[in-house]
C-alpha positions as CSV (number, residue, x, y, z in Angstrom):
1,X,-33.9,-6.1,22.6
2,X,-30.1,-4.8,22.4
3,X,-30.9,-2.2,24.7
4,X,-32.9,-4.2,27.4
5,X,-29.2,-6.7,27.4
6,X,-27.2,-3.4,27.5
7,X,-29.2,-2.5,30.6
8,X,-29.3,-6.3,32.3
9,X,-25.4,-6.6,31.6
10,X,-24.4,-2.9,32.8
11,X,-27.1,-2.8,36.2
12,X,-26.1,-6.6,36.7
13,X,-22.6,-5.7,37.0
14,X,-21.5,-8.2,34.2
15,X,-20.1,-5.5,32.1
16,X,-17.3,-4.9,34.9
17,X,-16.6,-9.0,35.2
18,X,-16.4,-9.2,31.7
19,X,-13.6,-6.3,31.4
20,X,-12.1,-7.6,34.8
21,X,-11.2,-11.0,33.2
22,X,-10.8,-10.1,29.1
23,X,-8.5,-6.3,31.0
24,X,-7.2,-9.6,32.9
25,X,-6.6,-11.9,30.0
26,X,-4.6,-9.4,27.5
27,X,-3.4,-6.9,29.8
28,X,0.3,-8.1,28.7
29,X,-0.5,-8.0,25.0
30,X,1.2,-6.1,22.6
31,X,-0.8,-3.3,21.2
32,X,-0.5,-5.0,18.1
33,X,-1.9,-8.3,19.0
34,X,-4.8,-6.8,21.2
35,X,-6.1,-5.2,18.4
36,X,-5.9,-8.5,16.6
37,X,-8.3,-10.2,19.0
38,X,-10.5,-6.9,18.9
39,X,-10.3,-7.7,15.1
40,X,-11.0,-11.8,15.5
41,X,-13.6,-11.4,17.9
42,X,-15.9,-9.1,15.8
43,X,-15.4,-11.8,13.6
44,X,-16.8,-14.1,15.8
45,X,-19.8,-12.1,16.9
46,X,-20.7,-11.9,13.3
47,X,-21.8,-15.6,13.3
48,X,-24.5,-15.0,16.0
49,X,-25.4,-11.1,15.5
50,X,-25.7,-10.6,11.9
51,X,-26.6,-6.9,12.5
52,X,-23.7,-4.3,12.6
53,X,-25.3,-1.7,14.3
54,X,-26.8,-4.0,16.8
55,X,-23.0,-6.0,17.2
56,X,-21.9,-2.7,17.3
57,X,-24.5,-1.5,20.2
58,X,-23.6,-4.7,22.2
59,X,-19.7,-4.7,21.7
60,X,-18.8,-1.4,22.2
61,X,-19.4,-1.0,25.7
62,X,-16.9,-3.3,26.1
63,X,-14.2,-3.0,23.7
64,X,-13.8,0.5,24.2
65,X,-13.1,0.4,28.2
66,X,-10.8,-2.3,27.0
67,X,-9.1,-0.5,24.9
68,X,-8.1,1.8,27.2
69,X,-7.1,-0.2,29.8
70,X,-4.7,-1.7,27.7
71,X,-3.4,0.8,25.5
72,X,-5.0,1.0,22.3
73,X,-6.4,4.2,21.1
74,X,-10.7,4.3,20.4
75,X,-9.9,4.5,16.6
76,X,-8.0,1.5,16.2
77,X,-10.6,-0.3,17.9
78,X,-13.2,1.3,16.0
79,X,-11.5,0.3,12.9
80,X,-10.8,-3.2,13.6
81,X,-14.5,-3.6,14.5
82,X,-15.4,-2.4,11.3
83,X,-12.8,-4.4,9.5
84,X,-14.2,-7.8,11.1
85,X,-17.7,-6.5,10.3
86,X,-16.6,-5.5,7.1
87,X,-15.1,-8.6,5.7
88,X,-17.7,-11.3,7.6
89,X,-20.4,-9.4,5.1
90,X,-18.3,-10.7,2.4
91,X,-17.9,-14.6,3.6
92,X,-20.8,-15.5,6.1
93,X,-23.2,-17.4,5.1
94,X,-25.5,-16.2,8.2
95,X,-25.1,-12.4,5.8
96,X,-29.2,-12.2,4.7
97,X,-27.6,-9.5,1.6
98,X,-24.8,-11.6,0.9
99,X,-27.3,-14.5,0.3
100,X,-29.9,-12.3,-1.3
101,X,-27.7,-11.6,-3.7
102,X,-25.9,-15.0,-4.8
103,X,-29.2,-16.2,-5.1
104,X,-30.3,-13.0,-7.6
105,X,-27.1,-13.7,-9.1
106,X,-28.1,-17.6,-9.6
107,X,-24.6,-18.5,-7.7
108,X,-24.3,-21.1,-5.4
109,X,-22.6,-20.0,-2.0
110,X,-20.0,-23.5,-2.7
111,X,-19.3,-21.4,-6.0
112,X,-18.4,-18.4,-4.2
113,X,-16.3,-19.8,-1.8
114,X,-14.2,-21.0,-4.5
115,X,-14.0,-17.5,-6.3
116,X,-13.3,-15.5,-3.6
117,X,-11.2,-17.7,-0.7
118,X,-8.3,-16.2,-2.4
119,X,-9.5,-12.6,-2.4
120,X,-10.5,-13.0,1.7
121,X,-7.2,-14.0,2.5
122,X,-5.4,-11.0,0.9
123,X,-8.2,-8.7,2.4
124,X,-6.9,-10.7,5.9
125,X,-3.6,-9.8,5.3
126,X,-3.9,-6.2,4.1
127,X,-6.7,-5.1,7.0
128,X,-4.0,-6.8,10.3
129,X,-1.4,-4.6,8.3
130,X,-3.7,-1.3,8.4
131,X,-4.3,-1.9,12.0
132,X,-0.6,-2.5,12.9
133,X,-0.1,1.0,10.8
134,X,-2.8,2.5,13.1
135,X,-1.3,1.3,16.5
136,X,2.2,1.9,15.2
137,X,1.1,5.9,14.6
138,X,-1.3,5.6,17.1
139,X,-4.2,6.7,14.8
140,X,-6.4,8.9,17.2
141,X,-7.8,10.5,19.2
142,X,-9.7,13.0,17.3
């Protein structure tokens, strides 16, 4: 299925209109804050595509042309994709393991929200100041 939307948004020419207006949109971002919405929106996507590899397959296409264009190296964009798909496996409820194993565990998802709400915003914090290390050294290309 991700591959026949791959094909329908790259032959349809959506793929260009969709880097036209989000190239558009943050062209005048900072580095830093352009990997910040690279960062939020993988969180985002999480909520619909619980797959990583299939978020991944779908996303790609178009962060990485939009990294580019606006001055981020592949890495960091790689690396806040796997940050937000990272830490959404920890707090989303739409996570199929993440559930699996509260339930195993006989813990209410209510329950872990209250343990861990701390924990998440710390892991926040410390992943937006990895990627601002990353676009401050500019981490890549390899």
């Amino acid at each position: 299925m991700a591959a026949s939307i791959k094909f329908i948004v790259v032959h349809g020419g959506i793929m260009d209109t969709i880097l036209y207006n989000a190239s558009a949109a943050i062209s005048h971002a900072n580095p830093f804050f352009a990997a910040i919405i690279v960062y939020g929106l993988a969180l985002v996507i999480e909520l619909f595509v619980a797959s990583g590899s299939a978020k991944a397959f779908l996303m790609m296409p178009i962060l990485l042309p939009l990294s580019d264009l606006v001055g981020i190296t592949r890495q960091v964009t790689v690396t806040a994709y796997c940050f937000g798909d990272g830490f959404s496996n920890l707090a989303y409820p739409t996570n199929p393991v993440l559930l699996i194993c509260l339930g195993l565990a006989m813990v209410s998802y209510p329950k872990w929200l209250k343990w861990t709400a701390a924990l998440w915003f710390w892991v926040l914090l410390v992943t937006i100041a990895f990627l601002g290390i990353g676009v401050l050294v500019h981490y890549g290309p390899f």
